[in-house]
C-alpha positions as CSV (number, residue, x, y, z in Angstrom):
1,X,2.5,-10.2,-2.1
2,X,4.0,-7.6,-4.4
3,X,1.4,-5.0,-5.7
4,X,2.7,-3.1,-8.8
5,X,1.0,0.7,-8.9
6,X,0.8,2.6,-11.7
7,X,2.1,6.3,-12.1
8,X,-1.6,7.7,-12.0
9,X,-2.0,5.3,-8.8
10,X,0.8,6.7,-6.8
11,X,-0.2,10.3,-7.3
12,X,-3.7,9.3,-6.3
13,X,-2.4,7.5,-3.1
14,X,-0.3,10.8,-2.4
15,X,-3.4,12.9,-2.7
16,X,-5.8,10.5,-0.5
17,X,-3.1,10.3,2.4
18,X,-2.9,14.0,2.3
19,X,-6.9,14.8,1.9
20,X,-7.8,11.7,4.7
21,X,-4.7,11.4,6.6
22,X,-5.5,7.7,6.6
23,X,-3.4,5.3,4.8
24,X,-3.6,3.9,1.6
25,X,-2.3,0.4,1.1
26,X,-3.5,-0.3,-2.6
27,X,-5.3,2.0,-5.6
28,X,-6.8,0.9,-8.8
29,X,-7.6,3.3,-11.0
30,X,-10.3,2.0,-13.7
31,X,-9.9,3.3,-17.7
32,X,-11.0,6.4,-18.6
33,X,-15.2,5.7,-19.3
34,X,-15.7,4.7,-15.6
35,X,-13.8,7.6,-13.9
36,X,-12.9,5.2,-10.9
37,X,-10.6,4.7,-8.7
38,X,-10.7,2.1,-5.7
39,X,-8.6,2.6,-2.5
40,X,-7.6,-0.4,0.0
41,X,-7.5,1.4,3.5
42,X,-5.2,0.6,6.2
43,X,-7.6,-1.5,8.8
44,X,-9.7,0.6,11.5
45,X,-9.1,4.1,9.6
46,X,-12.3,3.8,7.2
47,X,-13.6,6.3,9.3
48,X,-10.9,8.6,8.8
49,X,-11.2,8.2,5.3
50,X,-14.9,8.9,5.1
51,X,-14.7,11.3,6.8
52,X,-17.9,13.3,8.9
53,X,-21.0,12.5,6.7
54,X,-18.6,11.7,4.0
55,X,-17.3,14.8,3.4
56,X,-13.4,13.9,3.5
57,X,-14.0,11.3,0.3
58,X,-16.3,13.8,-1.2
59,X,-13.2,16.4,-1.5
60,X,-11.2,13.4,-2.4
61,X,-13.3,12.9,-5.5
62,X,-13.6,16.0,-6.3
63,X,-9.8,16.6,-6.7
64,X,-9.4,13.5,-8.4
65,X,-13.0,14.2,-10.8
66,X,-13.7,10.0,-10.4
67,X,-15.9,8.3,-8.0
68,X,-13.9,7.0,-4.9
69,X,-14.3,3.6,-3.8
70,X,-12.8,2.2,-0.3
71,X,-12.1,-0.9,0.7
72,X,-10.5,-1.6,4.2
73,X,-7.9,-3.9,3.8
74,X,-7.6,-6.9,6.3
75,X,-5.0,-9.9,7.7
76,X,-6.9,-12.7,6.1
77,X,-8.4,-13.4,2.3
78,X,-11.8,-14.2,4.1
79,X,-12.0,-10.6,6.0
80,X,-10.5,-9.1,2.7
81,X,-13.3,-10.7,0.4
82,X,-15.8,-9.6,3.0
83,X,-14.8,-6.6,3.2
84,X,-14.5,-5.7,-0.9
85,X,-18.1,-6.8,-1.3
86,X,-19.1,-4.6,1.8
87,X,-21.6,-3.3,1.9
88,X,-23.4,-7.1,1.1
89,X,-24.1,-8.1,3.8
90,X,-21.6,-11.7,4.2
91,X,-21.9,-14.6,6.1
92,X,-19.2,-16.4,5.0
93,X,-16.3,-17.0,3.3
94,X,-14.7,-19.9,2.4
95,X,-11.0,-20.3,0.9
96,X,-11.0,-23.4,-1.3
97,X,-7.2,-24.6,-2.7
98,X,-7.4,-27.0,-5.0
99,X,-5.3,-26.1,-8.0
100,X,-6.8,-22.6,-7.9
101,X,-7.4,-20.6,-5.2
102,X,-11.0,-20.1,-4.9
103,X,-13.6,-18.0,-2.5
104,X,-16.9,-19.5,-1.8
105,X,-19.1,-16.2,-0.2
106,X,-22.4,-16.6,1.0
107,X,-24.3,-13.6,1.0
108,X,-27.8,-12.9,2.3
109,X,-30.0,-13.2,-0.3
110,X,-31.5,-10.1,-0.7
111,X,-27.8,-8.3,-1.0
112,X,-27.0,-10.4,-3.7
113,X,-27.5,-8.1,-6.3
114,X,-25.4,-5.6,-4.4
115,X,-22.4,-7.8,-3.8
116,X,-23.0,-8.0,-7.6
117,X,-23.3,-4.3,-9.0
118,X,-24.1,-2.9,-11.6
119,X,-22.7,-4.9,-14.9
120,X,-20.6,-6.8,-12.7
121,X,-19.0,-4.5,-11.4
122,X,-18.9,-4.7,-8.0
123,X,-17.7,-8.6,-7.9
124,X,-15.3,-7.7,-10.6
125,X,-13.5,-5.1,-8.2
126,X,-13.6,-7.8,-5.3
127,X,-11.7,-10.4,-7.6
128,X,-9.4,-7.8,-9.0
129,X,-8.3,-6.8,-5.4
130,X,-8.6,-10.7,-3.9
131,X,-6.5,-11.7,-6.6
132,X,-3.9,-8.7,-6.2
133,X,-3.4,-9.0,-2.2
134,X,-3.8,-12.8,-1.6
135,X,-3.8,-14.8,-5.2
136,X,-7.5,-15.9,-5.0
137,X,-8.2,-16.4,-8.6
138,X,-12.1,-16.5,-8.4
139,X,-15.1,-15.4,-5.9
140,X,-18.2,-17.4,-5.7
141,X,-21.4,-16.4,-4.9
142,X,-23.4,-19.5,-2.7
């Protein structure tokens, strides 16, 4: 899988590595009105990221002026789905490939409205990132 980063993404991925000394596989960076920008982190070095009490991502943000979002990145389309709606809580996920590649999640009930977000927005970043890293063209909520 090809992932195709933007100028803006690159400088951001440059400043994360050097802020976090983790590694970043993947950044979106979301238009202008949402000041965003979602990193996919190499697997196990979340915590490196983060950072003690969250202080490493906090200077992140703060050089960047957008909210920081990190996702670990993972072997499977299952792990990665779980782990772009974290912090749901999943159950499952199911990989479904008819003529589309789909991802069937069940989630506990009361985190659906966080595997949600606000607007959308949260599920909207999970399919973005599915879809850029393994081709999964849709997430389902069960």
């Amino acid at each position: 899988m090809t992932v195709t980063l933007s100028d803006a993404a690159r400088q951001y991925i440059a400043l994360f590595e050097e802020e976090t000394g983790a590694t970043a596989r993947d950044c979106v960076v979301f238009d202008e009105d949402e000041k965003r920008v979602v990193f996919v982190v190499k697997p196990g070095e979340m915590g490196q990221a983060i950072g003690p009490g969250g202080r490493t991502v906090e200077r992140v943000e703060e050089s960047i002026g957008a909210d920081v979002e990190l996702v670990e990145d993972a072997d499977t389309a299952e792990d990665f789905v779980a782990n772009a709606l974290a912090p749901a809580a999943v159950y499952n996920v199911t990989i479904s490939e008819n003529d589309d590649l789909l991802a069937y999640v069940e989630v506990a009930e009361e985190d659906t409205g966080v595997a949600i977000g606000a607007d959308g927005r949260n599920i909207e970043t999970a399919k973005l990132l599915a879809d850029r890293h393994f081709d999964v063209d849709d997430i389902q909520l069960t």
